[in-house]
PALUMZA-372105 format. One record per residue: residue in three letters; x, y, z of N, C-alpha, C in turn. Coordinates in steps of 0.001 Angstrom, whole numbers, padded with zeros to 6 digits, always signed. Each point is the difference from the previous one (the first is absolute). Example, Ala and Ser with C-alpha at 12.3 -4.5 7.8 and 13.67 -1.06 7.14 Angstrom:
Ala+013190-005690+007800-000890+001190+000000+000900+001200+000000;Ser-000350+001050-000720+000820+001190+000060-000770+001090+000730;
This chain:
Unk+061330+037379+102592+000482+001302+000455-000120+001032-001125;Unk-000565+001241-000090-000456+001020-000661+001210+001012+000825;Unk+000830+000374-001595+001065+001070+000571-000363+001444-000876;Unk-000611+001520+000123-000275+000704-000537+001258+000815+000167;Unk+000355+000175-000975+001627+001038-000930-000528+001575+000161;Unk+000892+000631+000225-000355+001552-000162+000659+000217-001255;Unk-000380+000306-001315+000744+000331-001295-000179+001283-000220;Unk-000084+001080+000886+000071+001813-000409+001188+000073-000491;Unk+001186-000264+000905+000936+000411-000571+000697-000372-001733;Unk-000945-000921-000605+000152+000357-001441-000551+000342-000574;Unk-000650+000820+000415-000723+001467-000925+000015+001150+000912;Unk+000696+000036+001005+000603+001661+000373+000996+000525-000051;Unk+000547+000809+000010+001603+000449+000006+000896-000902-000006;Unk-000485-000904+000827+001044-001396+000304+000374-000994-000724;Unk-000792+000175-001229-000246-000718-001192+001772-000554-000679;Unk+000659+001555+000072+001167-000303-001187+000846-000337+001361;Unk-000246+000087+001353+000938-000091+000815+000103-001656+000894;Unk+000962-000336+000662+000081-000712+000362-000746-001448+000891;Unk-001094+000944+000314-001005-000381+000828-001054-000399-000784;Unk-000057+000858-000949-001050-000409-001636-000105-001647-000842;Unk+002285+000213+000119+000337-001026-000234-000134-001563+000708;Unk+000089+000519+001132-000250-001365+000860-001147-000556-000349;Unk-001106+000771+000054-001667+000015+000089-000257-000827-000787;Unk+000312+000621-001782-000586-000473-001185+000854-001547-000250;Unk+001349-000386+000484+000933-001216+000021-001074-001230+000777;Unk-000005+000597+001290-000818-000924+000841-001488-000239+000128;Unk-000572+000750-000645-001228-000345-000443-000284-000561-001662;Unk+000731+000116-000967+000163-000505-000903+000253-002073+000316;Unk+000811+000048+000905+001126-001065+000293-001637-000923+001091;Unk-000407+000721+000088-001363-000450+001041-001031-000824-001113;Unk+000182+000782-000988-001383+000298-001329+000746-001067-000875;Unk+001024-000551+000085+000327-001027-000743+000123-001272-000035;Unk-000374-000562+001443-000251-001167+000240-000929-000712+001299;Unk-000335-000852-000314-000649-000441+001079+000564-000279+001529;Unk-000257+000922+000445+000337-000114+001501-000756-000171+001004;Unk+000258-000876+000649-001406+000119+001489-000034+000748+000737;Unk-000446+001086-000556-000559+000851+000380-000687+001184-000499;Unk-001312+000219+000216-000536+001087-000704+000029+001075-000433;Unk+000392+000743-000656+000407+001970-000513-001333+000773+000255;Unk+000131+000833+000792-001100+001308-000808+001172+001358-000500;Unk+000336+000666-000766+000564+001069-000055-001259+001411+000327;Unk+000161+000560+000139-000541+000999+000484+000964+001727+000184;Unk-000890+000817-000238+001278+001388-000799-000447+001158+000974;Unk-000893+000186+001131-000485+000892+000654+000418-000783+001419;Unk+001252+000681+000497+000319-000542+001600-000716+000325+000578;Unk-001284+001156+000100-000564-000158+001194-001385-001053+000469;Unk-000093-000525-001276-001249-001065+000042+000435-001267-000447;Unk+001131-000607+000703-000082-001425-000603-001458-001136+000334;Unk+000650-000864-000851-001231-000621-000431+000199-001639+001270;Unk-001092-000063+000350+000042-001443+001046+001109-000895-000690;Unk+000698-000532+000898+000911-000832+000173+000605-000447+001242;Unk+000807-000665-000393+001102-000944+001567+000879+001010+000110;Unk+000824+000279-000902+001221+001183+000344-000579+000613-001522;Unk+001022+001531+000726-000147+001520-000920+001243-000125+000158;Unk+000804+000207-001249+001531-000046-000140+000068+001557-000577;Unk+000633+000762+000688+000296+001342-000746+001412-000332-000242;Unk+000529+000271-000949+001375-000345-001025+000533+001012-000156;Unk-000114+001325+001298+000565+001393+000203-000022+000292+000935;Unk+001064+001121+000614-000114+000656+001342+000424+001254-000265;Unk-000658+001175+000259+000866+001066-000069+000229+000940+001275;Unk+001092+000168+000073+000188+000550+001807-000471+000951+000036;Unk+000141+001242-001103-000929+001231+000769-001431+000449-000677;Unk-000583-001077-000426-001651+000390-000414-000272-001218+000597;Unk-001038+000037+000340-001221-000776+000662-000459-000979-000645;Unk+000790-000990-000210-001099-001029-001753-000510-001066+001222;Unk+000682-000280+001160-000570-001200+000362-001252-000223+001253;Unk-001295-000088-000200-000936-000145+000736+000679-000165+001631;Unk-000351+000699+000468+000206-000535+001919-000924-001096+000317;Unk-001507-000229-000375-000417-001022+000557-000147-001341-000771;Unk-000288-000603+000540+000747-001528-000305-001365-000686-000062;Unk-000728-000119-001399-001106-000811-000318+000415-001252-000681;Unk+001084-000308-000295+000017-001414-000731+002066-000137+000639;Unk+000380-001444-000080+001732-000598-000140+000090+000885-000659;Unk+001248+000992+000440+000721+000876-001173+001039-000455-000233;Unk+000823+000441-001135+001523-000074-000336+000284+001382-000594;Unk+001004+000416-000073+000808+000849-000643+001458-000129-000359;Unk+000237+000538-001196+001476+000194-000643+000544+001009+000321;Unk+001047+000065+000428+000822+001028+000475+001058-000056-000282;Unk+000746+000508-001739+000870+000085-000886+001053+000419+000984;Unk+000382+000942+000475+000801+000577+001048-000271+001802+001057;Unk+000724-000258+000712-000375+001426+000921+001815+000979+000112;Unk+000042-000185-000923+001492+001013-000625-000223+001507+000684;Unk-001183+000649-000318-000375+001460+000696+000432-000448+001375;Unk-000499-000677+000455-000070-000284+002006+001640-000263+000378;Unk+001146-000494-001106+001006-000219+000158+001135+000946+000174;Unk-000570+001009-000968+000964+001369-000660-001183+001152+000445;Unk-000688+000051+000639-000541+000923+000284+000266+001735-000020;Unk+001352+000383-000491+000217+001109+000119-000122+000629-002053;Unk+000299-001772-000946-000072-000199-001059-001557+000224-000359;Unk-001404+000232+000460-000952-000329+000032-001163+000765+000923;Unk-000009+001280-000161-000306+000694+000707-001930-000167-000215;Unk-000262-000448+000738-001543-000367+000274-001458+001023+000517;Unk+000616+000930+000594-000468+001199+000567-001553-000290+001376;Unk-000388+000772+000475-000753-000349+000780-000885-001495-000279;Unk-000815+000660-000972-001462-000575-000531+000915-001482-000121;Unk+000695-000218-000596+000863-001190-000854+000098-000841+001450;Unk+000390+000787+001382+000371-000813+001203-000959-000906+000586;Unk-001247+001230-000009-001349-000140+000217-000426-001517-000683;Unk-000189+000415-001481-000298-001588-000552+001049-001362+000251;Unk+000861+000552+000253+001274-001241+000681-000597-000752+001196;Unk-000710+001103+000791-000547-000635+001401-000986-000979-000257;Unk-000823+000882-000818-001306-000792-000337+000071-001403-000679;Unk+001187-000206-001320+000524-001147-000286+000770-001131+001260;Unk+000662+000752+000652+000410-000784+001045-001244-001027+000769;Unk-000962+001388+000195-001187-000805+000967-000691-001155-001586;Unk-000003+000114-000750-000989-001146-000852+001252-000994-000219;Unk+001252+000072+000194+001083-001380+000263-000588-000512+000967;Unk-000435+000243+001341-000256-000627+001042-001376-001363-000420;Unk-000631+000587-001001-001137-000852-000293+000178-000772-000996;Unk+001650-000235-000460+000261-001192-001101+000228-001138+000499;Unk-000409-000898-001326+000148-001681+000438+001974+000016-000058;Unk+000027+000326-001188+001394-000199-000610+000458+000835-001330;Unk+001219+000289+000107+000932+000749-000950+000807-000433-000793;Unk-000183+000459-000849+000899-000822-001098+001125+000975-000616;Unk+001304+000027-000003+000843+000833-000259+001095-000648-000995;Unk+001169+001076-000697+000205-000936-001209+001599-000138+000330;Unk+000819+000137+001511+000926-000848+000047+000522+000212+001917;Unk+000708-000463+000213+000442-000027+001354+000440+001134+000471;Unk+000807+000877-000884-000099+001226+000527-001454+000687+000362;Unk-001047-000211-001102-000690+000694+000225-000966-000208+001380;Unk+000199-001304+000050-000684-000637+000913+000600+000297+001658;Unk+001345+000190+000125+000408+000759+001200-000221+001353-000100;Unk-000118+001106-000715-000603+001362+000195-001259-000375+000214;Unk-000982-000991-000557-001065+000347+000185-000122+000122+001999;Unk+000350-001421+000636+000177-000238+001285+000384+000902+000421;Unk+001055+000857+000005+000751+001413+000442-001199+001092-000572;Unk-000110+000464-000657-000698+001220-000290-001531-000185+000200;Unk-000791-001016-000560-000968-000396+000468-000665-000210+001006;Unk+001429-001185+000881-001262-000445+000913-000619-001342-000372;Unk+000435-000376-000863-000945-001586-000723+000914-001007+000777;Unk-001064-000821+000725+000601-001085+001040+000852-001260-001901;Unk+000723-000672+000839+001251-000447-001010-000864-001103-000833;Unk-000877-000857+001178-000613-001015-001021-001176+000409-000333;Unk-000167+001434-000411-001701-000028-000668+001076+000682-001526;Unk+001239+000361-000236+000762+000217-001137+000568-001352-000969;Unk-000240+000284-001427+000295-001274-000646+000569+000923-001713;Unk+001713-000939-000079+000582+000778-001169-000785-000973-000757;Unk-000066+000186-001404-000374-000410-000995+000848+001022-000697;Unk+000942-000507-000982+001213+000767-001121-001010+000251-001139;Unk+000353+001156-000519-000658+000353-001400+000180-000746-001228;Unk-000568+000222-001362+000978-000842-000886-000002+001246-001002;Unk+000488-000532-001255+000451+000690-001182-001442-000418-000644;Unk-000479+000858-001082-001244-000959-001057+000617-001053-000877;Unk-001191-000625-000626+000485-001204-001098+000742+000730-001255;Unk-000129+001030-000025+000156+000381-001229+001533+000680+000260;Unk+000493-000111+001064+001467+000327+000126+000628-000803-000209;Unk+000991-000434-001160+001076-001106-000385+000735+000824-001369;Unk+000854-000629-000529+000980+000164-000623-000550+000240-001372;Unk+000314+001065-000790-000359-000202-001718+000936+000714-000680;Unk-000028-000666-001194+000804+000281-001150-001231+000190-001343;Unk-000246+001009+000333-000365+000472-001273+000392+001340-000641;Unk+000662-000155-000928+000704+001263-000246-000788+001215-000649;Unk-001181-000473-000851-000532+000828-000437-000955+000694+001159;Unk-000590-000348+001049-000445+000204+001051+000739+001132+000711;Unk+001302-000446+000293+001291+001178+000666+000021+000957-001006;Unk+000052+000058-001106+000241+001105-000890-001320+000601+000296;Unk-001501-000194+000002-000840+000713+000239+000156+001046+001216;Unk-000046-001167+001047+000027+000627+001438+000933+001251-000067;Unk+001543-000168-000167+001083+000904-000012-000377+001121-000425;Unk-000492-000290-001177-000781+001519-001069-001078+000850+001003;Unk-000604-000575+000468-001676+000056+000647+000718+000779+001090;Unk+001043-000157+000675+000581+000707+001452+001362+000798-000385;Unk+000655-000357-001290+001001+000741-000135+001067-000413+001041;Unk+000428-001064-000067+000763-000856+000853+001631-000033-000876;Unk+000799+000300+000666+001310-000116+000004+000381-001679-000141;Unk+001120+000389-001183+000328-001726-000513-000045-001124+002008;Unk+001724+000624+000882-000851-000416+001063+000050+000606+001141;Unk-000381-000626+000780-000680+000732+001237-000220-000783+001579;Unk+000200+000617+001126-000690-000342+000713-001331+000364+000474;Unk-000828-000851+001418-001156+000414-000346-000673-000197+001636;Unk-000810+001185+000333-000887-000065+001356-001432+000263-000296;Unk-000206-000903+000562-001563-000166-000044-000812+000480+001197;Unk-000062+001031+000323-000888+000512+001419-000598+001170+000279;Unk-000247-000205+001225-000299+002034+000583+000713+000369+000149;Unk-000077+001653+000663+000813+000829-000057+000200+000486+001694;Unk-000573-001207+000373+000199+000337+001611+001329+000062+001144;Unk-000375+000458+000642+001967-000146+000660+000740-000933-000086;Unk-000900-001335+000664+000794-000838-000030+000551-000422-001217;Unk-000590+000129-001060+000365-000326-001297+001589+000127-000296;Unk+000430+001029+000590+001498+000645-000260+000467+000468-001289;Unk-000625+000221-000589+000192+000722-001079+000767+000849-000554;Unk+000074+001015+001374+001128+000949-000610+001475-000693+000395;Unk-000506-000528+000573+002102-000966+000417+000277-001139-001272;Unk-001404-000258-000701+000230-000394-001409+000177+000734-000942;Unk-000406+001005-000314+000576+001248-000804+001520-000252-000092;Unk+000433+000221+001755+001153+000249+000052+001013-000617-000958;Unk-000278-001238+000426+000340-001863-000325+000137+000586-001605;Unk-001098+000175-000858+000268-000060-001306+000361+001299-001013;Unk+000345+000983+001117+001131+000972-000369+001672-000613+000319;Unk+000136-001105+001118+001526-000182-000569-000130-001493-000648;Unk-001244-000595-000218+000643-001354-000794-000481+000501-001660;Unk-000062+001221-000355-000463+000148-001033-000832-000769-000699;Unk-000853-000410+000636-001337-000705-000768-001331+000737-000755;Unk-000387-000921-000448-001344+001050-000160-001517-000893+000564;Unk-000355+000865+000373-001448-000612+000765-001160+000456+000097;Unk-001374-001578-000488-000887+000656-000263-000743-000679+000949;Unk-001016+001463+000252-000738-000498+001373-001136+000182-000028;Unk-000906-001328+000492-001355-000052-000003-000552+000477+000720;Unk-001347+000653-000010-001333-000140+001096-000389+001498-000258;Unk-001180-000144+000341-001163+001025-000298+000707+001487+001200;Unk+000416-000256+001122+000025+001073+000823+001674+000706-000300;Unk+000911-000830-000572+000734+000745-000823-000336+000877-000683;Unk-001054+000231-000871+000017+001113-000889-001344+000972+000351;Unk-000241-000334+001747-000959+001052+000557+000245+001089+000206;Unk+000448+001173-000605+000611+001294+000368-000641+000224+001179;Unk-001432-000236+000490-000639+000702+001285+000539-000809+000893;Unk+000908-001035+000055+000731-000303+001529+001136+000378+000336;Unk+000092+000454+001123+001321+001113+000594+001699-001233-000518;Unk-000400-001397-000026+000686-000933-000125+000985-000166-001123;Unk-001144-000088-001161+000044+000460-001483+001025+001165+000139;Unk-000709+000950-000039+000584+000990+000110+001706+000630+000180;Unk+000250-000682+001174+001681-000295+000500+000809-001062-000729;Unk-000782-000975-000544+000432-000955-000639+000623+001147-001449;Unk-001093+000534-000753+000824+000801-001481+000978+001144+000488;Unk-000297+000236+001561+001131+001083-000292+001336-000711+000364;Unk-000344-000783+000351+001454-001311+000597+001026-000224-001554;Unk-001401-000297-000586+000884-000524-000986+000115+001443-001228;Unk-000559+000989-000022+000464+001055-000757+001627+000472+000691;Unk-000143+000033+001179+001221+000327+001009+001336-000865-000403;Unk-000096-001335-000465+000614-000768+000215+000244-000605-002040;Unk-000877+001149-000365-000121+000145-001654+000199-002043-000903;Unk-001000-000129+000597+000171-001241-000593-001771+000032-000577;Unk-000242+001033-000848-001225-000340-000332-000118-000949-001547;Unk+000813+000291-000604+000963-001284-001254-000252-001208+000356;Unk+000526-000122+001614+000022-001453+000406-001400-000889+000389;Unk-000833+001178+000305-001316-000540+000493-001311-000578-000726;Unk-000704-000327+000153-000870+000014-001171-001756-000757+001358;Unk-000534+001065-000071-001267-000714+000915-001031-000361-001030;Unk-000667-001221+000674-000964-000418-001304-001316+000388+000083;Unk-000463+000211+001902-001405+000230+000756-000637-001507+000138;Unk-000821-000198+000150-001146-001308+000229+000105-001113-001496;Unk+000612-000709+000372+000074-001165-000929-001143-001049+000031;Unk-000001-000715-001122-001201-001025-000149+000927-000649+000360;Unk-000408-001531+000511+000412-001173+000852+000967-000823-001466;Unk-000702+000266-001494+000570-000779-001096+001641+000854-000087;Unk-000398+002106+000342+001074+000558-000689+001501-000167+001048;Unk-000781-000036+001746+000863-000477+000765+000915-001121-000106;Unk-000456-001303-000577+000700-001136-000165+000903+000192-000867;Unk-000393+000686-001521+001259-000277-000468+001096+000882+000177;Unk-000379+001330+000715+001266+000714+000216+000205-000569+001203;Unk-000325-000944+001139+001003-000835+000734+001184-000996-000988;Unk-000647-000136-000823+000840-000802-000865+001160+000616-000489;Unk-000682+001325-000564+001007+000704-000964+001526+000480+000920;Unk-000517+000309+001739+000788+000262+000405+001497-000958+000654;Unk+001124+001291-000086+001142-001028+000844-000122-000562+000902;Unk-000588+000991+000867-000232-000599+001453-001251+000716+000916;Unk-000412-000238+000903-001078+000806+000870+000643+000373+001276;Unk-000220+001634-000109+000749-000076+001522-001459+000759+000995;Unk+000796-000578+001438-001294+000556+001075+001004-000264+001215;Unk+000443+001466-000193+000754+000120+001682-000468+000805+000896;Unk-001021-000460+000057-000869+000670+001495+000677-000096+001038;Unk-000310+000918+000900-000012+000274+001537-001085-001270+000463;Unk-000854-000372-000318-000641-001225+000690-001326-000320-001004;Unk-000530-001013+000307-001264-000715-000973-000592-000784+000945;Unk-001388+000033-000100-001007-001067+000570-000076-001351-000806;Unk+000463+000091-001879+000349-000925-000231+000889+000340-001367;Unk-000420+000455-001013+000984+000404-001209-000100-000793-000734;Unk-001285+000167-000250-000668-000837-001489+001131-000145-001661;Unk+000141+001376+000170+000809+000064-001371+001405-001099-000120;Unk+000467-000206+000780+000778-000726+000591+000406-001384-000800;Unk-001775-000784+000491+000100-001064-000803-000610-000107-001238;Unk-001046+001248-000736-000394+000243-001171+001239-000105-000830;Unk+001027+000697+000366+001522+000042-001067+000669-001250+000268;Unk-000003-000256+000889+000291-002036+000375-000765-000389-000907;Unk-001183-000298-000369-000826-000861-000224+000092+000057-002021;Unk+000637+001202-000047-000026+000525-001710+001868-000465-000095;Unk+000793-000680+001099+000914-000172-000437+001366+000976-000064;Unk-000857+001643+000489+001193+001050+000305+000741-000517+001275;Unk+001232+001238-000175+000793-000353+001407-000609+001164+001331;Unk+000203-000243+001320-000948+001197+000609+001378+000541+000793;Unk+000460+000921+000205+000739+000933+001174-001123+000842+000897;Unk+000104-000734+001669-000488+000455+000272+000150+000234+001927;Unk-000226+000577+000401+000328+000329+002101-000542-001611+000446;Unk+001027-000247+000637-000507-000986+001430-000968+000217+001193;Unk-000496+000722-000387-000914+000348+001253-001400-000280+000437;Unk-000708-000271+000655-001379-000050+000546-000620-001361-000877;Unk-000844+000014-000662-000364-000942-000918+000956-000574-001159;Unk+000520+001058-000331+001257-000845-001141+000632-000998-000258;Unk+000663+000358+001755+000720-000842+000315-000514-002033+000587;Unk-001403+000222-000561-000697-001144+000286-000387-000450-001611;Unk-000350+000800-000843-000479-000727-001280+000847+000232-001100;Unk+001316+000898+000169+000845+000281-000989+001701-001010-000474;Unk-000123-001225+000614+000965-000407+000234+001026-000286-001451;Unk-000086-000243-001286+000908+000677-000993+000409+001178-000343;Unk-000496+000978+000801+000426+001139-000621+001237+000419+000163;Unk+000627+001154-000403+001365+000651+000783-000381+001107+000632;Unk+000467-000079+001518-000670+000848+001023+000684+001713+000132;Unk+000117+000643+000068+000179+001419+000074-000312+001005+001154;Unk+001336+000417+000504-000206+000752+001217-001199+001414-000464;Unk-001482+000110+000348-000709+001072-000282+000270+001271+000410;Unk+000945+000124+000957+000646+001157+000668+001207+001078-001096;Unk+000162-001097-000737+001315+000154-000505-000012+000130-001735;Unk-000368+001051-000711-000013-000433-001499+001079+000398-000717;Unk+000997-000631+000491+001545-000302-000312-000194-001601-000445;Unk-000889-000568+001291+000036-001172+000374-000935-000575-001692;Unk-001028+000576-000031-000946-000281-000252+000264-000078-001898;Unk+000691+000933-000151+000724+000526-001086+001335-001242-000477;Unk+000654-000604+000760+000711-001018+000283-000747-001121-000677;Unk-001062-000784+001213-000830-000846-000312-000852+000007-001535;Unk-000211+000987-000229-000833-000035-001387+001150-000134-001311;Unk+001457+000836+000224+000952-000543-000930+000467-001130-000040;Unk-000227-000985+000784+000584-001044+000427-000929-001076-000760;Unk-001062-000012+000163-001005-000579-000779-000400+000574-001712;Unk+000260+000996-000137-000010+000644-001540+001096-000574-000841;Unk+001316-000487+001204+000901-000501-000925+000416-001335-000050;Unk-000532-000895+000473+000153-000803+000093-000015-000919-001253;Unk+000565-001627-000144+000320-000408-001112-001740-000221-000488;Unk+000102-000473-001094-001437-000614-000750+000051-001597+000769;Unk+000931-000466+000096-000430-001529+000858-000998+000249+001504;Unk+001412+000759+000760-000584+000340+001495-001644+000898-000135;Unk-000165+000624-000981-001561+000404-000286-000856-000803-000290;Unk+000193-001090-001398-000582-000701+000565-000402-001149+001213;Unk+000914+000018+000907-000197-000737+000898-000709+000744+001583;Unk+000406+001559-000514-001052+000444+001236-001409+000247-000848;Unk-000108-000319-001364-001819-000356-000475-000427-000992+001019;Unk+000563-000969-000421-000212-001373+000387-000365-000079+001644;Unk+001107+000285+000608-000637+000431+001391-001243+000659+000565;Unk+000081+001016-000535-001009+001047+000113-001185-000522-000312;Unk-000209-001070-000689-001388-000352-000663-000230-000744+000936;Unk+000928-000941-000077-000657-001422+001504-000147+000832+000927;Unk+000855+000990+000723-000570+000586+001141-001048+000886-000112;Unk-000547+000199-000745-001376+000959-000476-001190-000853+000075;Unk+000388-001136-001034-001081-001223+000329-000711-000836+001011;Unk+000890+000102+001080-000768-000022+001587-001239+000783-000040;Unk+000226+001468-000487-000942+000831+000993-001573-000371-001365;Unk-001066-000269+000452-001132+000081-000968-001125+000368+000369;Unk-001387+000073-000666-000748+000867+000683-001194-001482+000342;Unk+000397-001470-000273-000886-000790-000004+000335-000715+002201;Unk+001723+000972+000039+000370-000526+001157-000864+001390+001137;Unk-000097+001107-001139-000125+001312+001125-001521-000562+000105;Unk-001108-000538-000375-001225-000311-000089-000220-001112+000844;Unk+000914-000896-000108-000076-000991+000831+000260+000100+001737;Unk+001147+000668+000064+000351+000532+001385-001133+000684+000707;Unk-000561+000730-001069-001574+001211+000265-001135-000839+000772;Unk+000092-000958-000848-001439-001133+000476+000462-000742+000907;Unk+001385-000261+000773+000507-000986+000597-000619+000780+001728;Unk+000335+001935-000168-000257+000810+001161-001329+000035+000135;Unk-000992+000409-000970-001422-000386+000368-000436-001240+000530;Unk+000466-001423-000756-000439-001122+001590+000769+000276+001058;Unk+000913+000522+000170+000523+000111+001475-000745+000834+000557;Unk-000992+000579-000163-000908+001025+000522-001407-000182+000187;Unk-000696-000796-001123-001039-000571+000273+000169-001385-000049;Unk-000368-000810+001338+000515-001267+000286-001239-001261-000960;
């Protein structure tokens, strides 16, 4: 069986983003061992190259990426459909509907879908349209290089390099609605914390998102408390998971919430919403009403103060439950849906 990979999305925009991430994990994780079954990668979706299945490892609802006609077994990944959920959060505009249709009609010509948890996998059925058994979860993982370190001269670099507060809490994401962000603001104007927050579209002044986010927090004068870093390397990410108290992510909802088990997997503690996917791969964490950043503000003091025993014992947790998720299981599950497709 000859399976040809679509790898654009790590060298387009998608590169530093989530979908980038999946790409370069699972084709790496492909490229590392002998599996029965053949690779072509290939970087131009509109000419894949002969094969049994064309796996596109993306979907995007309002541009057009996915061919309508059906020359070879397809598969596709379909991280989540959050826009189709909150739709008033996600304003798509004509053209955007238009390519929605057109994506809809090239679902009709898939073998199978691969999505990254049960929530996501019931929106897809609801918003989609994807009959139940052509959908298959496969959970994300954390990389190898997420685990625990003590190197001090290392932390003293990093700290310097970002200007990091002795400590801190810490979010790792976009700046999208669901994210909740400003109800985290809120949160760390009354637990008096300070928090530093990752990702490239944080410090995009050209998104309207961005944007509300600094006046949130000029409004709310906690610019002392903040500290954004922009696009981290995967080495500078790990150790400020390390460096930090805890990771928080109290979204309004997730298709899965990677960061989640990256700070699991380095041994932090995570505060984070019960909801949608979370509530399927987050099971050490301490959960937090997202509605509420009283609540949320609560939950993160609660864990900041906790003894040095009970910390280390939610390390300890956090790691075994991190250690489930891997990318040799997300690869394996991958190849398990392609024979179910070509017999």
């Amino acid at each position: 069986m000859k399976v040809a990979i679509d790898t654009s999305p790590t060298i387009t925009g998608h590169k530093a983003r989530g979908i980038g991430y999946y790409t370069q994990e699972l084709t790496e994780e492909f490229n590392k061992r002998d599996w029965p079954v053949e690779f072509e990668f290939f970087s131009n979706p509109a000419s894949p190259p002969p094969a049994n299945i064309i796996h596109y490892p993306y979907f995007d609802l309002f541009f057009h990426t996915l061919p309508i006609r059906r020359t070879h077994a397809r598969v596709v990944t379909i991280h989540d459909v959050i826009p189709l959920v909150f739709p008033n959060y996600f304003p798509a505009g004509l053209r955007g509907y238009i390519n929605l249709f057109l994506q809809k009609q090239a679902l009709k010509n898939i073998d199978a879908v691969i999505c990254d948890s049960k929530a996501s996998k019931e929106d897809i059925i609801t918003r989609l349209s994807v009959p139940k058994d052509q959908i298959y979860v496969i959970y994300l993982a954390p990389g190898s290089n997420f685990v625990p370190i003590n190197d001090k001269n290392l932390f003293s670099v990093v700290t310097k390099k970002y200007s990091l507060p002795d400590k801190f809490i810490l979010y790792v994401g976009d700046v999208n609605w669901n994210k909740n962000i400003l109800n985290l603001l809120e949160a760390v104007k009354i637990a008096q914390a300070n928090l530093v927050m990752v990702g490239q579209a944080l410090v995009d002044k050209n998104l309207d998102q961005t944007r509300e986010i600094d006046q949130r927090i000029k409004k709310l004068n906690l610019g002392r408390q903040i500290t954004k870093t922009g696009y981290l390397t995967e080495g500078d990410l790990v150790t400020i998971y390390n460096l930090a108290s805890l990771t928080v992510l109290p979204s309004f909802y997730e298709g899965f919430g990677l960061p989640v088990l990256e700070s699991m997997a380095c041994g932090t503690p995570v505060v984070c919403s019960q909801v949608a996917s979370l509530a399927e791969i987050a099971d050490p964490a301490v959960f937090c009403d997202p509605t509420n950043p009283s609540d949320i503000a609560k939950k993160v003091a609660h864990v900041l103060n906790i003894s040095q025993k009970q910390k280390e014992e939610f390390s300890k947790r956090s790691i075994k439950h991190a250690s489930k998720f891997t990318w040799h299981k997300v690869a394996q599950q991958t190849i398990d849906v392609y024979k179910s497709i070509v017999k």
